[in-house]
Biopython code that builds the backbone (N, CA, C, O; Angstrom):
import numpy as np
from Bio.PDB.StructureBuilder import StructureBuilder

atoms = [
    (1, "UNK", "N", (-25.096, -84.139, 33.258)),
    (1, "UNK", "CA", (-24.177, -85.264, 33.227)),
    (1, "UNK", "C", (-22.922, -84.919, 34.037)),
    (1, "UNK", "O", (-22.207, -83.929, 33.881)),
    (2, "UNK", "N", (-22.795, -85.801, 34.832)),
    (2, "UNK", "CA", (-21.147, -85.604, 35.683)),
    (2, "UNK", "C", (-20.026, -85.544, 34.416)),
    (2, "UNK", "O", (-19.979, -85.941, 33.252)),
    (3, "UNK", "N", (-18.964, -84.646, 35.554)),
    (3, "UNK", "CA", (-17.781, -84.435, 34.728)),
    (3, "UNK", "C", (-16.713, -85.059, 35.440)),
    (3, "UNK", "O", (-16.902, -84.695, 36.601)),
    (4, "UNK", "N", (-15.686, -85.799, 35.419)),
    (4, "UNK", "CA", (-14.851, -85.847, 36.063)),
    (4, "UNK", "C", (-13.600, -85.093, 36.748)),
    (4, "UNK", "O", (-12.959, -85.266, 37.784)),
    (5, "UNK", "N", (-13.547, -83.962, 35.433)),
    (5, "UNK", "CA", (-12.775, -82.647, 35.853)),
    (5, "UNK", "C", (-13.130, -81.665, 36.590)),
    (5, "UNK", "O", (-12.595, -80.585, 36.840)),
    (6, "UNK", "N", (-14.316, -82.262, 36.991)),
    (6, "UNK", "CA", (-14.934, -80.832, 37.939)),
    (6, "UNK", "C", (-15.163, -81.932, 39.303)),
    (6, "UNK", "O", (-15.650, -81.331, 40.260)),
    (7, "UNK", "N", (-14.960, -83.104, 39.512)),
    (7, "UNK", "CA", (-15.120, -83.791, 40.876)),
    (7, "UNK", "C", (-14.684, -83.341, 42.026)),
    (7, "UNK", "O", (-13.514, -82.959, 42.064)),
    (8, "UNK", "N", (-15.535, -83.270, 43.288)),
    (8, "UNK", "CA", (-14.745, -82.569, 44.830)),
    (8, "UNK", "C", (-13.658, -83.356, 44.929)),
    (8, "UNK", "O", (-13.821, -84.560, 44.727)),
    (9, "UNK", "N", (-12.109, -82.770, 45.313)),
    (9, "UNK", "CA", (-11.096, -83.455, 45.888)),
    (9, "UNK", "C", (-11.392, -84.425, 46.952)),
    (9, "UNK", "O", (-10.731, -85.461, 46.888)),
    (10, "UNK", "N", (-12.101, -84.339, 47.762)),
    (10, "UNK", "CA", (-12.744, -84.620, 48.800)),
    (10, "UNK", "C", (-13.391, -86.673, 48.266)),
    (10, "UNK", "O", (-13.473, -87.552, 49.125)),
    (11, "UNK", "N", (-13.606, -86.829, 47.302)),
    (11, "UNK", "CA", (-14.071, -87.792, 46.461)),
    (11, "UNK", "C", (-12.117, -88.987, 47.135)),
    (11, "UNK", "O", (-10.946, -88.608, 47.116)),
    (12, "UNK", "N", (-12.611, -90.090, 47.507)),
    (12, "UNK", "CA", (-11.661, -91.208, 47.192)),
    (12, "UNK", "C", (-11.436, -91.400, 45.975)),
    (12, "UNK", "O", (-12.337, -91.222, 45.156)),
    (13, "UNK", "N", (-9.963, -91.876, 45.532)),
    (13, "UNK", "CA", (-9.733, -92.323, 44.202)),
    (13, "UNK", "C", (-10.705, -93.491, 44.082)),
    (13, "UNK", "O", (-11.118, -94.252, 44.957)),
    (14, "UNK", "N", (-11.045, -93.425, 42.362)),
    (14, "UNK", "CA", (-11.884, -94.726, 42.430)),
    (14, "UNK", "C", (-12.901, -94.296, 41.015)),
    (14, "UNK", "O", (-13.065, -93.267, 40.360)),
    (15, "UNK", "N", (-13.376, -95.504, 40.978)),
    (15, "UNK", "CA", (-14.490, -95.704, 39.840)),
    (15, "UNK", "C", (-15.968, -94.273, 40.114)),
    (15, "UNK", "O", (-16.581, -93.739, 39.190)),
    (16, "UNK", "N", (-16.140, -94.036, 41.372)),
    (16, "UNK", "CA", (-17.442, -93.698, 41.531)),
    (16, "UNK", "C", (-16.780, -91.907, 42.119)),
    (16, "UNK", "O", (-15.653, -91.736, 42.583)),
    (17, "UNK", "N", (-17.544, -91.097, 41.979)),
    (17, "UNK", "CA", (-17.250, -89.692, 42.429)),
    (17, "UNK", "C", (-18.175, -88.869, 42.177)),
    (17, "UNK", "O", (-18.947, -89.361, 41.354)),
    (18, "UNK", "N", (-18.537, -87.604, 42.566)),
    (18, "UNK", "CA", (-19.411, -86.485, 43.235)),
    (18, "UNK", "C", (-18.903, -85.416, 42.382)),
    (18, "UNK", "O", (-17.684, -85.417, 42.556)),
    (19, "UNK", "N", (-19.211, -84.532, 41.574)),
    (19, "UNK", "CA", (-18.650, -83.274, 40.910)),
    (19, "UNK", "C", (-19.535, -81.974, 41.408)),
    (19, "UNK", "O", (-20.665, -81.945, 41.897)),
    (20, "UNK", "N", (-19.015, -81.373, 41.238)),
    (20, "UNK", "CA", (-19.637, -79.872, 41.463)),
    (20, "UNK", "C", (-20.777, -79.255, 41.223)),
    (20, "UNK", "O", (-21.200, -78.184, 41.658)),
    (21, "UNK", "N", (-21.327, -80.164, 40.355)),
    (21, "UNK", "CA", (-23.170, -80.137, 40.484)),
    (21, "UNK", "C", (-24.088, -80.285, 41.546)),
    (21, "UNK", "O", (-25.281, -79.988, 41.489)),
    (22, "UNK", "N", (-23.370, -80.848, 42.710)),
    (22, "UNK", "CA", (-24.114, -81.639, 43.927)),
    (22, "UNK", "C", (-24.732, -80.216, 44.566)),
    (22, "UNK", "O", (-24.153, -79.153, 44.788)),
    (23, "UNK", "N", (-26.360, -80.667, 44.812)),
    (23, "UNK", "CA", (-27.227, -79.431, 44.895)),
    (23, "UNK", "C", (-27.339, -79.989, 46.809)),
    (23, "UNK", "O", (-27.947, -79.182, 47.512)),
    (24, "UNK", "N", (-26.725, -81.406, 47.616)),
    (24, "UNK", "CA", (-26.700, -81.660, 48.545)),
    (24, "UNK", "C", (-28.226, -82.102, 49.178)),
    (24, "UNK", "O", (-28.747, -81.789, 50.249)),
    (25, "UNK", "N", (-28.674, -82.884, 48.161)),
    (25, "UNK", "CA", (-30.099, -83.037, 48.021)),
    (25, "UNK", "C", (-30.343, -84.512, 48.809)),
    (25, "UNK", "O", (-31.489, -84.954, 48.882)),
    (26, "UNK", "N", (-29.084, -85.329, 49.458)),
    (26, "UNK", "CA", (-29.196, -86.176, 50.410)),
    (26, "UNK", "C", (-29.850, -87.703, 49.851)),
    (26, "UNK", "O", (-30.357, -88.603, 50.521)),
    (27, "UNK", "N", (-29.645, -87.622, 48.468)),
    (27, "UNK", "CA", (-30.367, -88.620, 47.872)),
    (27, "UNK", "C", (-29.424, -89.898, 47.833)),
    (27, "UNK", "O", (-29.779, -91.056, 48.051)),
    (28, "UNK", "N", (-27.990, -89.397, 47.469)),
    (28, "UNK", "CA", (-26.713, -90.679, 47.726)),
    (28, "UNK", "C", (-26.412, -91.177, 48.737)),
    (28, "UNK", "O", (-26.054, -92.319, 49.024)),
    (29, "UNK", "N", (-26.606, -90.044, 49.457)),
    (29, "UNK", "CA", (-26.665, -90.509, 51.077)),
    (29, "UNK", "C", (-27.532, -91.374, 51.379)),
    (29, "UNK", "O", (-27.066, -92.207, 52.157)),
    (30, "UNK", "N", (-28.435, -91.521, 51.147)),
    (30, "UNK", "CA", (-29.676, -92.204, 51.420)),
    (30, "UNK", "C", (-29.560, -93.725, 50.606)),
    (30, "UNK", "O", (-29.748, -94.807, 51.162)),
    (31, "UNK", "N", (-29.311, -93.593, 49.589)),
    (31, "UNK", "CA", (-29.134, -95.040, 48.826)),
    (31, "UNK", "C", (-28.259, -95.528, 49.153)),
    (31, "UNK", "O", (-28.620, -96.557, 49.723)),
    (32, "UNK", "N", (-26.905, -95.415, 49.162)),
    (32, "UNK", "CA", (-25.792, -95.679, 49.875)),
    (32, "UNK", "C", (-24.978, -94.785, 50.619)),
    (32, "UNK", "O", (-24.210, -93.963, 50.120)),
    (33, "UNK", "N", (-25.196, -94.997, 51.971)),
    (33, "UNK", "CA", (-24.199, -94.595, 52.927)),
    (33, "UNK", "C", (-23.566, -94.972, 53.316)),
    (33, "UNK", "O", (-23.065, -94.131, 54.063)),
    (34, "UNK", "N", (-22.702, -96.526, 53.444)),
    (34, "UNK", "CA", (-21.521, -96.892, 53.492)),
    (34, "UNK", "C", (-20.916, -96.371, 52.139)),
    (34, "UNK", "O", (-19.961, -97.081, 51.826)),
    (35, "UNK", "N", (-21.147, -95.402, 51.265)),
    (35, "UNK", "CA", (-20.049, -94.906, 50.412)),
    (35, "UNK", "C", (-20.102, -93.418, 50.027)),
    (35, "UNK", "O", (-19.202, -92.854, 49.405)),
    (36, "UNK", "N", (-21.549, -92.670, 50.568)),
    (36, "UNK", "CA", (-21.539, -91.749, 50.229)),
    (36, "UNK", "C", (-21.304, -90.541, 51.829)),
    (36, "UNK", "O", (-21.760, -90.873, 52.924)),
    (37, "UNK", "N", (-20.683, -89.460, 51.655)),
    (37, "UNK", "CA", (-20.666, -88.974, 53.257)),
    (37, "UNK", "C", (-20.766, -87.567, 52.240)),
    (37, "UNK", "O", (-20.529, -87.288, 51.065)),
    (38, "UNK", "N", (-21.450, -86.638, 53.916)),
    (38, "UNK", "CA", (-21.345, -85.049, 53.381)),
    (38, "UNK", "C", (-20.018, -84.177, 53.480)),
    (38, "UNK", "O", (-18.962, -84.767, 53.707)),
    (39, "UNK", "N", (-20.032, -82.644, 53.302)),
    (39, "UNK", "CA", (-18.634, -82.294, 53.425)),
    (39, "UNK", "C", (-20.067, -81.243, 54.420)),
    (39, "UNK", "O", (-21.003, -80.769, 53.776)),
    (40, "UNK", "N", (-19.993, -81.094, 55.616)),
    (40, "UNK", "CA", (-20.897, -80.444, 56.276)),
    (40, "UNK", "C", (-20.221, -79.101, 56.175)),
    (40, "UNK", "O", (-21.019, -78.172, 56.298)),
    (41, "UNK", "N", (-19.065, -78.775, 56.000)),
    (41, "UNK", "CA", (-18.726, -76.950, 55.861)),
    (41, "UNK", "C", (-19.404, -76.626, 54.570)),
    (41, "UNK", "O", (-20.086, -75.648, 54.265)),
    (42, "UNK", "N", (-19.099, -77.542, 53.976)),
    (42, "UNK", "CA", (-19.238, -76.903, 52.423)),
    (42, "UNK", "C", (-20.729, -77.442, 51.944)),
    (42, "UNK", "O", (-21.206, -76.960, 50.917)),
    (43, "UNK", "N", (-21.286, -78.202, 52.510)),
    (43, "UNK", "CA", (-22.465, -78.376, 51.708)),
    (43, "UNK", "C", (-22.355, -79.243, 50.847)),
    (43, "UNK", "O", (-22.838, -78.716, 49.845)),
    (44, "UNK", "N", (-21.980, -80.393, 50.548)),
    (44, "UNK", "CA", (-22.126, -81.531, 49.877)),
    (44, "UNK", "C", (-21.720, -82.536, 49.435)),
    (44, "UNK", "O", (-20.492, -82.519, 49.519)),
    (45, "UNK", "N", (-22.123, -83.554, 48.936)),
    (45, "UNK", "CA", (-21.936, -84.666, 49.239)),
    (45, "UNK", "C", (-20.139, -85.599, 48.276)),
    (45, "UNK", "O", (-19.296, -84.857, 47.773)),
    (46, "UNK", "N", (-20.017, -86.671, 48.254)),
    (46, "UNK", "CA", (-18.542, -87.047, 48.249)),
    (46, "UNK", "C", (-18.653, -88.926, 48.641)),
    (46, "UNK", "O", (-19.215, -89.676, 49.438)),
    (47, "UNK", "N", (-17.871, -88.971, 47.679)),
    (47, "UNK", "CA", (-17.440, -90.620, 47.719)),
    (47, "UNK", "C", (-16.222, -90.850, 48.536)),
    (47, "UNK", "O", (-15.056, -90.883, 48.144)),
    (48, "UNK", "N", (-16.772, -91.032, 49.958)),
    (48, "UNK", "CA", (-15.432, -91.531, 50.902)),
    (48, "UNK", "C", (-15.492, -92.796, 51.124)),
    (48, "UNK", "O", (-15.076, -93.052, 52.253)),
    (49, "UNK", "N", (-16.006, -94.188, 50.237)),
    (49, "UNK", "CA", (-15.865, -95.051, 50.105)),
    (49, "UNK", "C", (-16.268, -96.031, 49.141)),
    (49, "UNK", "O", (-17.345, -96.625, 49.081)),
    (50, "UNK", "N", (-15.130, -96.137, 48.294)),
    (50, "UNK", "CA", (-15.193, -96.883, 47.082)),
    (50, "UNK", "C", (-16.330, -98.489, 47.618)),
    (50, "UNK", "O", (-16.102, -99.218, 48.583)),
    (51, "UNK", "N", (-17.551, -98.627, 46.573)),
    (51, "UNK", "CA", (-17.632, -100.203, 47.034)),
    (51, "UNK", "C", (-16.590, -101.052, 46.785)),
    (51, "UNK", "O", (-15.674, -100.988, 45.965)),
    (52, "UNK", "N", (-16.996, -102.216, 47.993)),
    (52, "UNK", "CA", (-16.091, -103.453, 47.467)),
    (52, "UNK", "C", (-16.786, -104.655, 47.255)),
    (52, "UNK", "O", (-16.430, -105.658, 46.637)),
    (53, "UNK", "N", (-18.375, -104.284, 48.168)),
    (53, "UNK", "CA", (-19.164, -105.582, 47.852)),
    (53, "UNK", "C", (-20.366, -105.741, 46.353)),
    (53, "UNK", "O", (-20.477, -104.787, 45.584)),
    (54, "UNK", "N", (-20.824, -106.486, 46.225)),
    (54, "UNK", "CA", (-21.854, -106.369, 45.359)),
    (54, "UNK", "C", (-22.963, -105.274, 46.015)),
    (54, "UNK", "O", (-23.211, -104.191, 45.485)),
    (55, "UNK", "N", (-23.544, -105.726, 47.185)),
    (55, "UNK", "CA", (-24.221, -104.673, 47.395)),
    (55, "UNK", "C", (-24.030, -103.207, 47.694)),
    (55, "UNK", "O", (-24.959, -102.435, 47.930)),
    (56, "UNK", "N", (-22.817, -102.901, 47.666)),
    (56, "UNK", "CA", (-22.221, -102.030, 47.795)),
    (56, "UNK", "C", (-22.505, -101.099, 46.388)),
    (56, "UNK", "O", (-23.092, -100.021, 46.304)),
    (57, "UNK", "N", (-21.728, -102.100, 45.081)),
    (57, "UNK", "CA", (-21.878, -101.868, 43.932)),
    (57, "UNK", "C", (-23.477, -101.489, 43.821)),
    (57, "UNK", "O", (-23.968, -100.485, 43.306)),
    (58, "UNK", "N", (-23.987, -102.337, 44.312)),
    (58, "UNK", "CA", (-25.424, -102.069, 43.568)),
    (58, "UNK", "C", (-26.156, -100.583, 44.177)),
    (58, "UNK", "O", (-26.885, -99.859, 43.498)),
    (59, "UNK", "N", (-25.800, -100.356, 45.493)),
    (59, "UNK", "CA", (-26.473, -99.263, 46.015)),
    (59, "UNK", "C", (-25.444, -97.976, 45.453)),
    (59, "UNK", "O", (-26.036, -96.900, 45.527)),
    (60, "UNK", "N", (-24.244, -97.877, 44.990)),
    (60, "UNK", "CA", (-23.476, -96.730, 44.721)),
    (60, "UNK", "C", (-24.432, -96.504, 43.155)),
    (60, "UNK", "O", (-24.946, -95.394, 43.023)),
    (61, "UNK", "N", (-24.600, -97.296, 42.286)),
    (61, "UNK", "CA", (-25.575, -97.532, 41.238)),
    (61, "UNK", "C", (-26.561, -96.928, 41.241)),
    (61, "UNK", "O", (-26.821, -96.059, 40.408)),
    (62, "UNK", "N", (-27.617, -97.414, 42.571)),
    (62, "UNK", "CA", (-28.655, -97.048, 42.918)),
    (62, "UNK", "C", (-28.708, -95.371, 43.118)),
    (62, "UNK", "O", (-29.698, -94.774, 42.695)),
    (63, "UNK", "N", (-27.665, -94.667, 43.744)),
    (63, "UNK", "CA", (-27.223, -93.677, 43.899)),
    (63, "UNK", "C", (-26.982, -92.581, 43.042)),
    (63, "UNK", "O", (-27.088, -91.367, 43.215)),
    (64, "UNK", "N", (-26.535, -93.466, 41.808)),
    (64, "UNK", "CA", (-26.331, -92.416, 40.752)),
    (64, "UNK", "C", (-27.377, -91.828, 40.054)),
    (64, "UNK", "O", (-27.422, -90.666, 39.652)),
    (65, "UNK", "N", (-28.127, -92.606, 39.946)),
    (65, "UNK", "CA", (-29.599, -92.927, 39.113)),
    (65, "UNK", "C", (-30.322, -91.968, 40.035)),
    (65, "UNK", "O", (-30.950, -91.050, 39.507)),
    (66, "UNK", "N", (-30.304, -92.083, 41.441)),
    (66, "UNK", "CA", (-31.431, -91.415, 41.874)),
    (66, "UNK", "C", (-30.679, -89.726, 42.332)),
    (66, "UNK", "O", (-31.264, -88.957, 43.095)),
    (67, "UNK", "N", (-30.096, -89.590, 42.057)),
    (67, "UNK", "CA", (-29.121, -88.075, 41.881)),
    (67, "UNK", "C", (-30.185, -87.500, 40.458)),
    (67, "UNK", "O", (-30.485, -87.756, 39.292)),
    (68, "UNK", "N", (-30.496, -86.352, 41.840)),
    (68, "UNK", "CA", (-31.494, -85.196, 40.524)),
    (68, "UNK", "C", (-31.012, -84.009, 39.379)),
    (68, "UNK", "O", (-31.750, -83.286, 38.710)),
    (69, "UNK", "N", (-29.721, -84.058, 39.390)),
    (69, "UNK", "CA", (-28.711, -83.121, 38.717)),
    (69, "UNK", "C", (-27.537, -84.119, 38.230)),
    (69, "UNK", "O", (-26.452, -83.569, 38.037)),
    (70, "UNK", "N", (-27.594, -85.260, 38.044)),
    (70, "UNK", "CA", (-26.474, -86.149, 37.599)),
    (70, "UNK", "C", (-25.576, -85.773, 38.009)),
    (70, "UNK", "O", (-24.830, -85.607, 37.045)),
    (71, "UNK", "N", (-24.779, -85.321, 39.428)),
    (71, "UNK", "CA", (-23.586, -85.041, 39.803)),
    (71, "UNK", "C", (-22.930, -86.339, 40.194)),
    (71, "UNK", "O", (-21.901, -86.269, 40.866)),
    (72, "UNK", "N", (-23.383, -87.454, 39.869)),
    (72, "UNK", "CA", (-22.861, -88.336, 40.399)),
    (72, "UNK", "C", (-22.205, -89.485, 38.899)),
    (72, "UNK", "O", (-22.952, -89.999, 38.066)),
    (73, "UNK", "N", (-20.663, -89.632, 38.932)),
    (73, "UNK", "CA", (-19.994, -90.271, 37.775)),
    (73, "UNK", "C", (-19.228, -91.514, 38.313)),
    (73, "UNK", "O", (-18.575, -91.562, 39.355)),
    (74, "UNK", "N", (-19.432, -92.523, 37.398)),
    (74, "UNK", "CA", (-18.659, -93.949, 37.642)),
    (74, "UNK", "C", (-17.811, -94.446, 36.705)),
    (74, "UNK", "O", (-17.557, -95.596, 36.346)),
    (75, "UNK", "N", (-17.193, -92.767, 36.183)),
    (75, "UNK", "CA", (-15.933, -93.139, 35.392)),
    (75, "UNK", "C", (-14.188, -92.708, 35.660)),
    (75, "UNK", "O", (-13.210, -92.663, 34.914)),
    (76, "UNK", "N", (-14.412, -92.437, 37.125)),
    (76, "UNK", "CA", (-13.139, -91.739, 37.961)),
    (76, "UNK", "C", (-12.300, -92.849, 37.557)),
    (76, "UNK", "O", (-12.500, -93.758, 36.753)),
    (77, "UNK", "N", (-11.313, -92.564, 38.302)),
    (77, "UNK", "CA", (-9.941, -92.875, 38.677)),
    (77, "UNK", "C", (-9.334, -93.079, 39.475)),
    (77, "UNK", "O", (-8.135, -93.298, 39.298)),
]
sb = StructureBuilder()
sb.init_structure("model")
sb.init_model(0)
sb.init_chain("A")
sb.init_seg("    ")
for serial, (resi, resn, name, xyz) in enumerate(atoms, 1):
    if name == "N":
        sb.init_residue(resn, " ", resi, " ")
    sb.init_atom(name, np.array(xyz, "f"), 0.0, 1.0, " ", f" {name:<3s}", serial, name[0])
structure = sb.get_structure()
């Protein structure tokens, strides 16, 4: 289960964020990439864009769900 205290800085403020579990398994990326981007030094992945549309919403969703280590939380800030 995501933590919020352990989220990459790297994460936009916001509802949706990436924590320190991310094994960089390219799966958020893949469901949504207008919101999900990599940190290519470091190896993994990061919310550099909050949705604003429905489908947006629905694929950051889609995203979380299909995250194989639940590093992915939609209770940020």
């Amino acid at each position: 289960m995501s933590d919020k205290t352990k989220k990459w800085p790297d994460n936009v403020p916001g509802k949706y964020y990436v924590d320190d579990q991310c094994i960089d398994c390219d799966a958020c990326r893949t469901e949504a990439p207008k919101n999900f981007t990599r940190n290519d030094a470091h190896g993994f992945s990061y919310v550099h864009k909050q949705p604003t549309t429905p489908e947006e919403e629905t694929a950051s969703k889609a995203a979380m769900e299909a995250c194989p280590v639940e590093a992915i939380g939609q209770d940020g800030e």
